[in-house]
MARBA-3410 file (N, C-alpha, C, O; in Angstrom, 1 decimal):
119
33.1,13.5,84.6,32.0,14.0,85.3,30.7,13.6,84.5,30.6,13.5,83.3 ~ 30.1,13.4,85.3,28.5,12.6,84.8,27.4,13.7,84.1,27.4,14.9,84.6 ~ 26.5,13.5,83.0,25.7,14.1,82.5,25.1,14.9,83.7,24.6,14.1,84.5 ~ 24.8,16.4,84.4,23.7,17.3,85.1,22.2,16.9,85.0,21.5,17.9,84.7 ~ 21.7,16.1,85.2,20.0,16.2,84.9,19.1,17.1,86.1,19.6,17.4,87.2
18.0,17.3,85.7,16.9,17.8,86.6,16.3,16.4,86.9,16.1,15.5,86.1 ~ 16.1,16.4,88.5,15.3,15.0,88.8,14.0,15.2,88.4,13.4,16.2,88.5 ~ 13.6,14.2,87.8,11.8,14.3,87.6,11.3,13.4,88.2,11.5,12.5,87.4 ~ 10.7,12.9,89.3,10.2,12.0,89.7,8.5,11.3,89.0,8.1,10.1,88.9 ~ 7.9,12.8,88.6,6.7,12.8,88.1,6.9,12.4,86.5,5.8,12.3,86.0
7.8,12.2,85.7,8.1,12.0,84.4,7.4,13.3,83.6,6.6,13.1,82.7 ~ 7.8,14.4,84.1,7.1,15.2,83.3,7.6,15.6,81.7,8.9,15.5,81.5 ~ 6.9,16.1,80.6,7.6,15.7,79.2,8.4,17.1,78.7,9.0,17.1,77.7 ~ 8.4,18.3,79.7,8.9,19.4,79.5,10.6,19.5,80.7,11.5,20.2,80.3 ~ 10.8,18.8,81.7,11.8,18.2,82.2,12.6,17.6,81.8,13.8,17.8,82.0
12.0,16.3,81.0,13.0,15.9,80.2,13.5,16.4,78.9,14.7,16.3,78.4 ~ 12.2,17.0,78.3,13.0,18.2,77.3,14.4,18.9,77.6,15.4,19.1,76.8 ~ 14.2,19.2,78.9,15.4,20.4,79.5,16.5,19.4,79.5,17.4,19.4,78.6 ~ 16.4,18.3,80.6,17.3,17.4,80.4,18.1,16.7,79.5,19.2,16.2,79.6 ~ 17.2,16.7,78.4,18.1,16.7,76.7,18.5,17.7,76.2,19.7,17.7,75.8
18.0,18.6,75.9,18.5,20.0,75.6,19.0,21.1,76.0,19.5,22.0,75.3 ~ 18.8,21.0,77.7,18.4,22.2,77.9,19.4,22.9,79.0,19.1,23.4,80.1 ~ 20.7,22.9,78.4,22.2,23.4,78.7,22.7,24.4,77.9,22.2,24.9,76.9 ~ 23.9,24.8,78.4,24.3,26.0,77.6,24.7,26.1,76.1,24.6,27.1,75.4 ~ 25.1,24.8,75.8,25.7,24.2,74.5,24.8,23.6,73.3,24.8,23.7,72.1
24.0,22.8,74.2,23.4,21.9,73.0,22.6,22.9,72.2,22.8,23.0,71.0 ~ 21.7,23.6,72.9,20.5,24.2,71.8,21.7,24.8,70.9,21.4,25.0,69.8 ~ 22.9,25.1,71.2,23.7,25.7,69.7,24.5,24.8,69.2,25.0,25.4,68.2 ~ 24.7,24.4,69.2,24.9,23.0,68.4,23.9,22.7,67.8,24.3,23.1,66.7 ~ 22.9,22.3,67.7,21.7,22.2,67.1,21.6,23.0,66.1,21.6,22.6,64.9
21.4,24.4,66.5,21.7,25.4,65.5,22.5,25.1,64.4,22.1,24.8,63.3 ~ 24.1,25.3,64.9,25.0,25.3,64.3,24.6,23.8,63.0,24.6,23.9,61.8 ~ 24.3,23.0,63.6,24.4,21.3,62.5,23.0,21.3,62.0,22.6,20.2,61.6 ~ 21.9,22.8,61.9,20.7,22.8,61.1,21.1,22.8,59.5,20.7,21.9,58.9 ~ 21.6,23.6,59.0,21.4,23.5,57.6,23.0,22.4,57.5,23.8,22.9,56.7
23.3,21.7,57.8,24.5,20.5,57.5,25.3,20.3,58.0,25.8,21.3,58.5 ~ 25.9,19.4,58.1,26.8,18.4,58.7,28.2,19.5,58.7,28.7,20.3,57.9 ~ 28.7,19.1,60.1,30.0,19.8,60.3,31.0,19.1,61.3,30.7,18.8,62.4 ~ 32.1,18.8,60.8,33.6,18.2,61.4,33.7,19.0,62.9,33.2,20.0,63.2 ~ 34.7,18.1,63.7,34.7,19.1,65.4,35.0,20.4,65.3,34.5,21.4,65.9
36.4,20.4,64.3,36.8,21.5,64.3,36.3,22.7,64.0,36.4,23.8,64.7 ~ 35.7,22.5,62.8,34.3,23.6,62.9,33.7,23.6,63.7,33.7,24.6,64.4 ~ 32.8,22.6,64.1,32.0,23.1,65.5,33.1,23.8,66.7,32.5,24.6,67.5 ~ 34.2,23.8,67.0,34.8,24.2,67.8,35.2,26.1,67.3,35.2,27.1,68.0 ~ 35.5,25.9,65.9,35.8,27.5,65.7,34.0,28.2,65.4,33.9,29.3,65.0
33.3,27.6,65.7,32.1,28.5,65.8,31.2,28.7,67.0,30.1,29.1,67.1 ~ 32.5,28.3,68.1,31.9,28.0,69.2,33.0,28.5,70.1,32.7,27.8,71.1 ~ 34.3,29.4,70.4,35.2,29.4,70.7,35.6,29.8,71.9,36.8,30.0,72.3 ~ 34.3,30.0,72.9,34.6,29.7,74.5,35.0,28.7,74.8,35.8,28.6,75.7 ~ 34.1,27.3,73.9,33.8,26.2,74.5,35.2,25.4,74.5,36.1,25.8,73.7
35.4,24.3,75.6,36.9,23.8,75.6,36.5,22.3,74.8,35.3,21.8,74.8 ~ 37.3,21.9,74.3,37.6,20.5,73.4,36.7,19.7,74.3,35.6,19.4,73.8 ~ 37.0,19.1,75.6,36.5,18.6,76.4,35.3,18.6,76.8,34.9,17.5,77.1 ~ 34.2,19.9,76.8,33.2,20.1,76.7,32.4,19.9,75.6,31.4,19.2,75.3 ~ 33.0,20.6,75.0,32.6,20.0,73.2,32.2,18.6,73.2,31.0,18.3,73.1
33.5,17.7,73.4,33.1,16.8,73.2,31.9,15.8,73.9,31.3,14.9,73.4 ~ 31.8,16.1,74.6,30.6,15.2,76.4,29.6,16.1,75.4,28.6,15.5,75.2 ~ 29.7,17.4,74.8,27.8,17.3,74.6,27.5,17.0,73.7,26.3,16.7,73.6 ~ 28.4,16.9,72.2,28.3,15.9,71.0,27.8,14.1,71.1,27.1,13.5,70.3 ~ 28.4,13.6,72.4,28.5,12.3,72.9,26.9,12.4,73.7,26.2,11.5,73.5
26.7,13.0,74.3,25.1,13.2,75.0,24.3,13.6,73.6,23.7,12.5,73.2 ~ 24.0,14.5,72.9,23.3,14.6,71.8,23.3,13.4,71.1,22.1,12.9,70.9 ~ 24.4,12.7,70.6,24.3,11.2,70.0,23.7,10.5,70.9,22.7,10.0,70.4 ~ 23.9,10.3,72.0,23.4,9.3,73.2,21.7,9.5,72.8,20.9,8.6,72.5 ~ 21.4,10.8,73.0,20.0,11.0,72.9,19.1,10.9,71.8,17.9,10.8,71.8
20.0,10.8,70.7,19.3,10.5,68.8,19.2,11.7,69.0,18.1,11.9,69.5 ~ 19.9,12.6,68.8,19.7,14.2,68.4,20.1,14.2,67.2,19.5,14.5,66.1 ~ 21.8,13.6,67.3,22.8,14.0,66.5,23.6,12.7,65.8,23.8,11.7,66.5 ~ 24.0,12.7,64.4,24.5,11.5,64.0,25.8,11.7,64.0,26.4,12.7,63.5 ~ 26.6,10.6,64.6,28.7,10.9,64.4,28.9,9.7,63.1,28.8,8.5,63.2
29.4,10.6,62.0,29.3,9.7,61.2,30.9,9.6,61.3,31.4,10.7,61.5 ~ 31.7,8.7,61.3,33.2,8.4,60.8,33.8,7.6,59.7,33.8,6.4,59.5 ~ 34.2,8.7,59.1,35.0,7.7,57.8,36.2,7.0,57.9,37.2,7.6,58.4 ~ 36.4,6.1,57.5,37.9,5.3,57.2,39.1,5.8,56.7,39.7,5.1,55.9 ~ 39.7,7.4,57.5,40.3,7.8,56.4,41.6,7.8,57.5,41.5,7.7,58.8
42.5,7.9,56.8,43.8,8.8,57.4,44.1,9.6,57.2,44.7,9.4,56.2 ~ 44.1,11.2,57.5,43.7,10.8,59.0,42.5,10.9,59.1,41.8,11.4,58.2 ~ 42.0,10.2,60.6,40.2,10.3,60.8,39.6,11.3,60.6,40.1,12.4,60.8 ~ 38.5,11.2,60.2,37.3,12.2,59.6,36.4,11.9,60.3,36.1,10.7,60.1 ~ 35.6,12.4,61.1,34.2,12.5,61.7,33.4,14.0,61.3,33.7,15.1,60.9
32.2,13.3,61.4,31.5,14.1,61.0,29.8,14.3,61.5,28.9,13.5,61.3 ~ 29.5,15.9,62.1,28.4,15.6,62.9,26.9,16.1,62.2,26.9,17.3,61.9 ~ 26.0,15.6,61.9,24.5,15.8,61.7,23.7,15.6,62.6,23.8,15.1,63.7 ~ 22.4,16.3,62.0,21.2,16.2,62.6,20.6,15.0,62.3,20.4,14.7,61.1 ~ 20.1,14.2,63.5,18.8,13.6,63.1,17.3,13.5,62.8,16.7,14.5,62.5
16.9,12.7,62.7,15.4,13.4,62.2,14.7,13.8,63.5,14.0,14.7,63.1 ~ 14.6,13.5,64.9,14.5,13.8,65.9,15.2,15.0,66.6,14.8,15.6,67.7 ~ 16.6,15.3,65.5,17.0,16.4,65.8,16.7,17.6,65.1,17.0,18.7,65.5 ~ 16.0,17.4,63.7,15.9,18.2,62.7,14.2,18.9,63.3,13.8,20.0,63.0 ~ 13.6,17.8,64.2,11.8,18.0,64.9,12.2,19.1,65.6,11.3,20.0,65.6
13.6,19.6,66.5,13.8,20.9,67.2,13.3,22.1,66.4,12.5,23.0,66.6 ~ 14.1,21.8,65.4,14.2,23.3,64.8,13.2,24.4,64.3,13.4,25.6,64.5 ~ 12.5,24.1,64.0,11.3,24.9,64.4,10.9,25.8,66.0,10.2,26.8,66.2 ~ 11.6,24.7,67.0,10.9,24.9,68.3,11.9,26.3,68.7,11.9,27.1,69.6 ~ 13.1,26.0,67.5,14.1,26.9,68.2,14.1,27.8,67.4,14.0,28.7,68.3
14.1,28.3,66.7,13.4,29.0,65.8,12.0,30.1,65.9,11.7,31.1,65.4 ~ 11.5,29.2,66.9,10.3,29.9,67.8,10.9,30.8,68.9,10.4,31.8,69.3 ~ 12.0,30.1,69.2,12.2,30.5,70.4,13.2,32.2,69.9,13.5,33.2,70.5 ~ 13.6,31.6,68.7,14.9,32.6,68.7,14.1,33.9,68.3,14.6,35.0,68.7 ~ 12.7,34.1,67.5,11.4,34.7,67.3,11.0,35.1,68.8,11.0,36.3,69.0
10.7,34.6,69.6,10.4,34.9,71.4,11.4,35.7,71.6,11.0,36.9,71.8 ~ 12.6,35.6,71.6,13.4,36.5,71.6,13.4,38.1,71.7,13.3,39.0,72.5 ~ 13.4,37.8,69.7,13.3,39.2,69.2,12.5,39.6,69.5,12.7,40.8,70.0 ~ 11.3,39.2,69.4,9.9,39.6,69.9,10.1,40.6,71.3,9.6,41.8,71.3 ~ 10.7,40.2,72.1,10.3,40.4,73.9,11.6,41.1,74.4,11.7,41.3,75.6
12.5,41.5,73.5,13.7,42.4,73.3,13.9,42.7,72.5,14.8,42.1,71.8 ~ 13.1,43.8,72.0,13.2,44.7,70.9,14.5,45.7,71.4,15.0,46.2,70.3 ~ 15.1,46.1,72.2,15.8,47.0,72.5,17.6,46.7,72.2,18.7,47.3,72.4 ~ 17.2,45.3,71.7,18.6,44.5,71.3,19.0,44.4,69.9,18.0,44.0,69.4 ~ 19.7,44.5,69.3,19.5,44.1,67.6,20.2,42.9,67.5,21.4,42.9,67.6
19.5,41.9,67.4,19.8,40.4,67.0,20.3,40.1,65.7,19.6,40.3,64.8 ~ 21.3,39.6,65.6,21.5,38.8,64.2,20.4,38.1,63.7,19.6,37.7,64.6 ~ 20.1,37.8,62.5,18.8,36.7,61.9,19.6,35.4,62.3,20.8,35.0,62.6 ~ 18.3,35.0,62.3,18.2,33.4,62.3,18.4,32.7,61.3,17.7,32.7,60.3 ~ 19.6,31.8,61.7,20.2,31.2,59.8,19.8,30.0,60.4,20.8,29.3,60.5
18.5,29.1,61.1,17.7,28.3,60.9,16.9,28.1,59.0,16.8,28.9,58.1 ~ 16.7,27.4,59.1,16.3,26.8,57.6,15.5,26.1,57.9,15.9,24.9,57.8 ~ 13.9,26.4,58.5,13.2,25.1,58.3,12.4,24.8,57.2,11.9,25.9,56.8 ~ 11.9,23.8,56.4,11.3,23.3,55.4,9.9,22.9,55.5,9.3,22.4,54.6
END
C-alpha cells in the first residue's frame, strides 16, 4: 500500500509538514530516536501496538524524507540501525512544543515528562 498524503494543490508548507510527519507513528518515532540511535527491535518493543510491517513503511518513509538515517553494518547477523538527521533533529523542538501545548491545554491529565533533549 502506497504512502496516505493530503493533496495540496496550492503547495502549502504546513501540508506538507503533515504529509511528512503527520501520522500516527512518525511524530513517535522521532521521539523515540531523539536522544540516539536505536535497532528495530527496540523501536518495536517501545512501540508495541505497532505491527513489524507498519513499523517498517514508516522507518522507510522517514528515511525517504531525510528525517531519519538506516545505518547497516556488515555483521552476521545484520545490524541496522536507526537515527536522527539533522533535518530530523530541527523537529524536536517543534515537538517538544507541542508536547508543552499539551500539558498546557490538559491540565486535568497527568502526563509523563518529556524525555526530549533539546540542546
Amino acid at each position: 500500500m502506497g504512502r496516505k498524503v493530503i493533496d495540496n494543490p496550492n503547495l502549502c508548507s504546513l501540508v506538507h509538514a503533515m504529509n511528512v510527519i503527520g501520522n500516527k507513528w512518525k511524530p513517535i518515532l522521532i521521539y523515540l530516536l531523539a536522544n540516539g540511535s536505536l535497532r528495530f527491535g527496540k523501536l518495536l518493543m517501545f512501540t508495541p501496538t505497532i505491527s513489524k510491517k507498519v513499523l517498517t513503511e514508516q522507518l522507510r518513509e522517514l528515511e525517504e524524507d531525510g528525517i531519519i538515517i538506516r545505518k547497516k553494518y556488515a555483521e552476521i547477523p545484520p545490524r541496522v540501525e536507526y537515527s536522527l538527521s539533522e533535518k530530523g533533529k530541527a523537529l524536536l523542538p517543534i515537538l517538544k512544543g507541542l508536547s508543552q501545548w499539551t500539558q498546557d491545554n490538559y491540565q486535568d491529565i497527568e502526563f509523563e515528562a518529556c524525555r526530549i533533549v533539546t540542546l
